[in-house]
C-alpha positions as a Markdown table, in Angstrom:
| # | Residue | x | y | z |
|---|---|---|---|---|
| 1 | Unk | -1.3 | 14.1 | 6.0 |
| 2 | Unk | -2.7 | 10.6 | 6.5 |
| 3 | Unk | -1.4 | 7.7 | 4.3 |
| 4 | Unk | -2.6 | 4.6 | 3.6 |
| 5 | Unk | -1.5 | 1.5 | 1.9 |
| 6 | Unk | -3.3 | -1.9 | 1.0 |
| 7 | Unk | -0.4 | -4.5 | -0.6 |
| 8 | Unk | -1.9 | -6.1 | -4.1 |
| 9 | Unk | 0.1 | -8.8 | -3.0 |
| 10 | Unk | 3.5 | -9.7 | -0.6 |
| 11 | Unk | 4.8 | -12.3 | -3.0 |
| 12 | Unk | 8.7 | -12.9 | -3.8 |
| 13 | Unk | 9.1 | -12.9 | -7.5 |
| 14 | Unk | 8.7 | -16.6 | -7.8 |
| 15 | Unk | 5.9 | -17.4 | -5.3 |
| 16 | Unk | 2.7 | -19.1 | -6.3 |
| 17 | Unk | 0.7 | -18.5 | -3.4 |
| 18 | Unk | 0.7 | -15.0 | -3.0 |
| 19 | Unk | 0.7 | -12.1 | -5.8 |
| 20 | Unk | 3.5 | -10.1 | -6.7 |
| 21 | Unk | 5.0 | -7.2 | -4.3 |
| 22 | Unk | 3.0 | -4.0 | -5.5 |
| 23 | Unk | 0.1 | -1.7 | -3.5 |
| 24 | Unk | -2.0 | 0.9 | -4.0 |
| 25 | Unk | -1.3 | 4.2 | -1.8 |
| 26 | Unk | -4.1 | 6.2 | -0.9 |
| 27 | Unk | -4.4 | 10.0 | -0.1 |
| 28 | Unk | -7.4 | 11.2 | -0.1 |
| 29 | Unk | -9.6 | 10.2 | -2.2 |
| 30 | Unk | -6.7 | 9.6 | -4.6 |
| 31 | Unk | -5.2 | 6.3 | -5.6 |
| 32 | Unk | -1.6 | 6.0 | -7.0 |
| 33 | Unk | -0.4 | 2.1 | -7.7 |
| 34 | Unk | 2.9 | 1.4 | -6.4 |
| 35 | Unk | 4.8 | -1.1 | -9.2 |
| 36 | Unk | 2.7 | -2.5 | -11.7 |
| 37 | Unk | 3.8 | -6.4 | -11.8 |
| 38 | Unk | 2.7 | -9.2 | -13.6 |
| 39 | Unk | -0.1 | -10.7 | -11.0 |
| 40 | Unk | -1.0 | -6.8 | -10.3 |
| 41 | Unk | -4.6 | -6.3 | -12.8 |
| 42 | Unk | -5.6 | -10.2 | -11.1 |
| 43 | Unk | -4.7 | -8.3 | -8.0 |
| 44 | Unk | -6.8 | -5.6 | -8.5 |
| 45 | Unk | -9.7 | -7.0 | -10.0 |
| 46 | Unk | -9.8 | -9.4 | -6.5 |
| 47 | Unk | -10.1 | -6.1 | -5.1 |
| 48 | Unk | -13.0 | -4.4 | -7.0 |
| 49 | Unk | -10.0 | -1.2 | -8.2 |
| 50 | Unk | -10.8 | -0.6 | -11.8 |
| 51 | Unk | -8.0 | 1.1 | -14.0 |
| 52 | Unk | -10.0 | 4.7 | -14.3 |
| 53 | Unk | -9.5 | 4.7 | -10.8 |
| 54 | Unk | -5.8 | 4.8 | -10.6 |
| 55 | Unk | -4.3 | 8.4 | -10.4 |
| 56 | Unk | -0.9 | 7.5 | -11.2 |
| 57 | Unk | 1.7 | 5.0 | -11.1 |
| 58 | Unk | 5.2 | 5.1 | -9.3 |
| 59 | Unk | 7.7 | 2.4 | -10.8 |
| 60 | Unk | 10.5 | 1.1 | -8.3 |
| 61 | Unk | 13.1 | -1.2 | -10.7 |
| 62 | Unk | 12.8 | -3.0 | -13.4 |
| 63 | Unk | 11.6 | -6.6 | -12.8 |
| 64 | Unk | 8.9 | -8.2 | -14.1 |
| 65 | Unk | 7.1 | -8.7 | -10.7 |
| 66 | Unk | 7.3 | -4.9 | -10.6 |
| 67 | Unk | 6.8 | -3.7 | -14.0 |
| 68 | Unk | 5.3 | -6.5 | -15.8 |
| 69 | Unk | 2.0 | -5.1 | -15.6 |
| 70 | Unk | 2.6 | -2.4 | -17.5 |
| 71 | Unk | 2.3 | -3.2 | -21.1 |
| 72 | Unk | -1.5 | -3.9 | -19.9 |
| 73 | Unk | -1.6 | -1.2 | -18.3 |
| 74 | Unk | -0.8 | 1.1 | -20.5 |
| 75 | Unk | -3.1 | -0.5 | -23.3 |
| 76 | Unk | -6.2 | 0.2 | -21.8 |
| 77 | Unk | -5.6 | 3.6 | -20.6 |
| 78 | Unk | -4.9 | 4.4 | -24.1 |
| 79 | Unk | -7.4 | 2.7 | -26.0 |
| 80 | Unk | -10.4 | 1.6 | -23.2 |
| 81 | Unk | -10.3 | 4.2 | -20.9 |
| 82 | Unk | -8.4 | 7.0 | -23.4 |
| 83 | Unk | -6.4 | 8.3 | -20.0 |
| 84 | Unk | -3.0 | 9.3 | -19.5 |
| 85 | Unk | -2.6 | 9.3 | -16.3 |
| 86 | Unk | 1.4 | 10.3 | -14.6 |
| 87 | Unk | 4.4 | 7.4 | -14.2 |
| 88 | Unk | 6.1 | 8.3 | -11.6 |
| 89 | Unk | 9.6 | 6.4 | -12.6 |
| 90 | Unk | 13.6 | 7.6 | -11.7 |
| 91 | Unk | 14.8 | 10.0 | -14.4 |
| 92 | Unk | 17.6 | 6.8 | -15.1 |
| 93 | Unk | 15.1 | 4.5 | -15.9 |
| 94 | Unk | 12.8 | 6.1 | -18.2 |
| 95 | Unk | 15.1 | 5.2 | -21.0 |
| 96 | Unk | 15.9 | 1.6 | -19.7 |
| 97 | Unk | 12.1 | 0.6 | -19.1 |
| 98 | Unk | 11.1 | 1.3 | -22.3 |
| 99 | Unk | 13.9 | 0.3 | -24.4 |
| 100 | Unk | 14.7 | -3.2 | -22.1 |
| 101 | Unk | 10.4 | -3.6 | -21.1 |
| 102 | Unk | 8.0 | -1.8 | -22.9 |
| 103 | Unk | 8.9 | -0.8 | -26.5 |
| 104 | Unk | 8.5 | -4.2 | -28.4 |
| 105 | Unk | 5.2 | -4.6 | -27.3 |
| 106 | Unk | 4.3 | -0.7 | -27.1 |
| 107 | Unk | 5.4 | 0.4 | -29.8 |
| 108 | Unk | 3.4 | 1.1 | -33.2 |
| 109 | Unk | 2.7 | 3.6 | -36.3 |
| 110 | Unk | 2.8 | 7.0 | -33.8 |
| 111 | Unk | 3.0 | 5.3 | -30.8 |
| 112 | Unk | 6.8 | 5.3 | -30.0 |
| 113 | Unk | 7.7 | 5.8 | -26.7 |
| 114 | Unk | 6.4 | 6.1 | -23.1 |
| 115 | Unk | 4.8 | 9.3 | -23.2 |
| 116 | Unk | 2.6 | 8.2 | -26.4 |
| 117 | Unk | 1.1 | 6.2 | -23.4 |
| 118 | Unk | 1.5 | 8.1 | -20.0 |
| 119 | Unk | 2.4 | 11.3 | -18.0 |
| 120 | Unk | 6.0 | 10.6 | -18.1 |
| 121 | Unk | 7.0 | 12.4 | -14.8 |
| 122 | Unk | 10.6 | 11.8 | -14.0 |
| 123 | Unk | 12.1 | 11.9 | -10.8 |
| 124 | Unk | 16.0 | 12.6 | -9.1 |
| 125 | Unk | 16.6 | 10.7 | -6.3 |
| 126 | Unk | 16.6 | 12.7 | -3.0 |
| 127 | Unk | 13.9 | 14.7 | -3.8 |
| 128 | Unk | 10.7 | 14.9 | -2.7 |
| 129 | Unk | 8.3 | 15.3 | -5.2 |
| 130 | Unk | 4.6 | 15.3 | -5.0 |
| 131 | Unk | 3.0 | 12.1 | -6.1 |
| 132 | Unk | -0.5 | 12.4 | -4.5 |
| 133 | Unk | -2.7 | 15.9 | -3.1 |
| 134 | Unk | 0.1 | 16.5 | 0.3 |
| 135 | Unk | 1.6 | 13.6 | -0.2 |
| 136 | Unk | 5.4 | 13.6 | -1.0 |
| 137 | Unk | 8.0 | 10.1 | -2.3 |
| 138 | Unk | 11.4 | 10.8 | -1.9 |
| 139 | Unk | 13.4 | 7.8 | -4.1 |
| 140 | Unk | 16.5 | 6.3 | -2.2 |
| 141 | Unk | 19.0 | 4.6 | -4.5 |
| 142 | Unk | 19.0 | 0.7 | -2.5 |
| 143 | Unk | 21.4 | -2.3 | -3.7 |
| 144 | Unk | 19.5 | -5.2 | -5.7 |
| 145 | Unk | 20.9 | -6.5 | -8.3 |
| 146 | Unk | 24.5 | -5.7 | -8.9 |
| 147 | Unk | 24.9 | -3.4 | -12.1 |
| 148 | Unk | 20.9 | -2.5 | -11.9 |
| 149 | Unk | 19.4 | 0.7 | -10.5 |
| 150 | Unk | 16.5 | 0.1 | -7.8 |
| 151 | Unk | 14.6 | 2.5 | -5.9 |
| 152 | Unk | 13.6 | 2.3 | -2.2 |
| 153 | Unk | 10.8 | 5.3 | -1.4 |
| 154 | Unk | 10.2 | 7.7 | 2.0 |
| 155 | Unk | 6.8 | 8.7 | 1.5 |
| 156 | Unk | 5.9 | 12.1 | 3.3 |
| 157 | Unk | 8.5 | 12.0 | 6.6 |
| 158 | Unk | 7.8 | 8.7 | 8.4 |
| 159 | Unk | 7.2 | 5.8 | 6.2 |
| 160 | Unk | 9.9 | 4.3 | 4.0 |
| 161 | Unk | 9.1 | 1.0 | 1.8 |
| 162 | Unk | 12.1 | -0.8 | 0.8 |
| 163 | Unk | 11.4 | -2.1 | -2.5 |
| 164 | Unk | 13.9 | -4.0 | -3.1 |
| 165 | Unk | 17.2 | -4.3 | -1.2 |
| 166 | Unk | 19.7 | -6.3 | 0.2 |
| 167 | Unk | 20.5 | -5.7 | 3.7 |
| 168 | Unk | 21.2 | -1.9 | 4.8 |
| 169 | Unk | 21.2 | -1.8 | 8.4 |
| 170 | Unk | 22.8 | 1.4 | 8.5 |
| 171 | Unk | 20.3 | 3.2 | 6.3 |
| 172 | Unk | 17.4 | 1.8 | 8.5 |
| 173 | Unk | 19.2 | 3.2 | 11.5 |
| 174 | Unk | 19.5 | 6.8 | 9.7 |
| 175 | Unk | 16.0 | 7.1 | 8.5 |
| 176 | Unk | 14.9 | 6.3 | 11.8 |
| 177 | Unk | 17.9 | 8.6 | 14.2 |
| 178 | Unk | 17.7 | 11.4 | 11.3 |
| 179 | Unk | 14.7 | 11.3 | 9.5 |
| 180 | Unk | 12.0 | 10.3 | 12.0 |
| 181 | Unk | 10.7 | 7.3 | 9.9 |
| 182 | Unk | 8.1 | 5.6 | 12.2 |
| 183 | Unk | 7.2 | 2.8 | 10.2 |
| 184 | Unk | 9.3 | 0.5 | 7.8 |
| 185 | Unk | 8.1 | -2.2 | 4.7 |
| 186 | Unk | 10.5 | -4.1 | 4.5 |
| 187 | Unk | 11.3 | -7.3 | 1.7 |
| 188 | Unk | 12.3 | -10.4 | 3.3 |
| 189 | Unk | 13.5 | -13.7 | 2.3 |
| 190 | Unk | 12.8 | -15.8 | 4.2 |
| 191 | Unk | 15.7 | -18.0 | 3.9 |
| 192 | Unk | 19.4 | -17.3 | 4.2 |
| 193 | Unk | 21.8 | -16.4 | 2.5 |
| 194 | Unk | 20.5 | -12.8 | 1.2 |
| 195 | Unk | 22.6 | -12.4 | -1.7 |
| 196 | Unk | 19.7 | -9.7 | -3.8 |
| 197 | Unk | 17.4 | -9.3 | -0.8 |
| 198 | Unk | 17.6 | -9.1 | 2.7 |
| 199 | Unk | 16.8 | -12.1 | 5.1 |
| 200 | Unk | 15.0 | -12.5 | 7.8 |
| 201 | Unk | 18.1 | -13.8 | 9.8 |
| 202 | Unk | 19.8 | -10.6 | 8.6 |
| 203 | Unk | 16.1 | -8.5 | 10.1 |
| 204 | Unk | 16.8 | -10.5 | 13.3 |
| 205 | Unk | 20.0 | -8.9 | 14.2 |
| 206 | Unk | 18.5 | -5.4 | 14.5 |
| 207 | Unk | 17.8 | -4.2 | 17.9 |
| 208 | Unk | 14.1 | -4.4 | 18.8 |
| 209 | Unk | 12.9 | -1.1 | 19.1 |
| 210 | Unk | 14.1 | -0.8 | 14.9 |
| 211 | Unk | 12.5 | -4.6 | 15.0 |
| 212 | Unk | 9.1 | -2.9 | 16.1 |
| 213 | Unk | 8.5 | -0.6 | 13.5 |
| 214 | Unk | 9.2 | -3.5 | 10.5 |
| 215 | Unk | 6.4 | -4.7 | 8.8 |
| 216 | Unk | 7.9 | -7.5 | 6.7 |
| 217 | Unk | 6.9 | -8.3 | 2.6 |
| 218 | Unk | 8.0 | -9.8 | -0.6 |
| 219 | Unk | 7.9 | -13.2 | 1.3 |
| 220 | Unk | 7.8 | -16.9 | 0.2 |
| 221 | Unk | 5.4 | -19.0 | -0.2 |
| 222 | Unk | 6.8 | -20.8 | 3.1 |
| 223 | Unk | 5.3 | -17.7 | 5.0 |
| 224 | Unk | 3.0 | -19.9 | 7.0 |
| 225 | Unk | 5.9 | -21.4 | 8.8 |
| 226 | Unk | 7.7 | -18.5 | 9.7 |
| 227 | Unk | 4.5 | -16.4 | 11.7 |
| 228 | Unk | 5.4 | -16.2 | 15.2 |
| 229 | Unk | 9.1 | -16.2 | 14.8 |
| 230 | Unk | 10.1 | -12.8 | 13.2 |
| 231 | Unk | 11.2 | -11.1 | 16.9 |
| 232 | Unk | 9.4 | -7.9 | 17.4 |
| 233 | Unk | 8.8 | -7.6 | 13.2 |
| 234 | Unk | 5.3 | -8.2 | 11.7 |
| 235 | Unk | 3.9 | -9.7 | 8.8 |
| 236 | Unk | 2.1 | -7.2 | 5.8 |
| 237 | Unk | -1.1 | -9.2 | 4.8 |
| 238 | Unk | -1.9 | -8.6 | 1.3 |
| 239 | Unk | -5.1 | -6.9 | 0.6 |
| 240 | Unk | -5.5 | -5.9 | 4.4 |
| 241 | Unk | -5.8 | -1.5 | 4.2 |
| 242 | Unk | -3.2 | 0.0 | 6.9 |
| 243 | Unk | -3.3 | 4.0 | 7.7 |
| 244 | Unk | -0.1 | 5.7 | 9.0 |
């Protein structure tokens, strides 16, 4: 089945100039929002996506450039739009994003805990579950922070998005030679050294033909400077709708 993604924004946690690192993923006529961040309902509204749209919501980690969004989020549904609609979330984070995120601003008289608010759907990592009509995410335990779970995804057989990660250059290599991933989002700092994500020097050492299928996100706000010398890897522009 054909997916397609459109990037809310392809911001680094602390850049100004773009918004934070979430998208929407499309199926269908379906709609589920990949991280829910703290620049993601100005991202949205930019692009005309209002909240009844949304047909679920698939949290990666928990940062507030991935799930500071939510609180908001979550609100409305309840009390605007009176939806539940399914989060999508690793069955070891349920606990942690509501006791360490959510809870002291979510929680009142009967409302006390995540599923007051949504369709808590939990998911192991390594299997595929079905997050959209034919359209499966697989979660990938990836290195962020040390001593805090993150979540890359492989959506259906050919596209993994990183999330995330600090470099893995074995993993890319895998879910390319054993898992026929065709196309790869991948964060990038754009600086060295990449102590919680990966680099762009650290991108540059891969051989090209793993170069060419690297779209490259989560970026600085020094962006501008670097088009045109990312080898055979190109830039995700936020907003911009790409079908795979």
């Amino acid at each position: 089945m054909q997916m397609d993604i459109r990037m809310l924004g392809c911001g680094s946690a602390f850049a100004k100039e773009f918004y934070n690192n979430n998208a929407i993923v499309y199926a269908g006529d379906k709609k589920l929002l990949l991280d829910c961040g703290t620049t993601a309902h100005v991202a949205l509204r930019k692009l005309g996506v209002s909240l009844p749209e949304l047909d679920g919501v698939l949290i990666t980690h928990i940062h507030a450039d991935h799930v500071g969004g939510l609180e908001e989020l979550a609100f409305q549904l309840k009390f605007q739009f009176k939806r539940r609609i399914p989060l999508y979330i690793a069955d070891t984070l349920t606990g942690i994003l509501w006791e360490h995120s959510l809870r002291g601003g979510l929680e009142q008289e009967g409302l006390l805990s995540l599923a007051d608010y949504f369709d808590v759907r939990p998911i192991r990592e390594g299997v595929p579950y079905e997050v959209l009509p034919g359209l499966t995410a697989e979660l990938l335990r990836t290195p962020h922070i040390p001593g805090k779970l993150s979540y890359s995804i492989l959506f259906g057989t050919s596209f993994f998005y990183s999330s995330d990660m600090i470099f893995e250059p074995e993993l890319l290599r895998r879910l390319v030679a054993e898992r026929g991933v065709e196309t790869i989002f991948h964060d990038c700092q754009l600086e060295p050294p990449g102590v919680v994500h990966t680099c762009l020097p650290q991108l540059l050492t891969l051989p090209e033909d793993l170069q060419r299928r690297i779209y490259l996100m989560h970026y600085g706000d020094a962006q501008p400077a670097y088009v045109g010398r990312t080898g055979r890897m190109t830039f995700v522009e936020q907003h911009r709708l790409y079908s795979f």
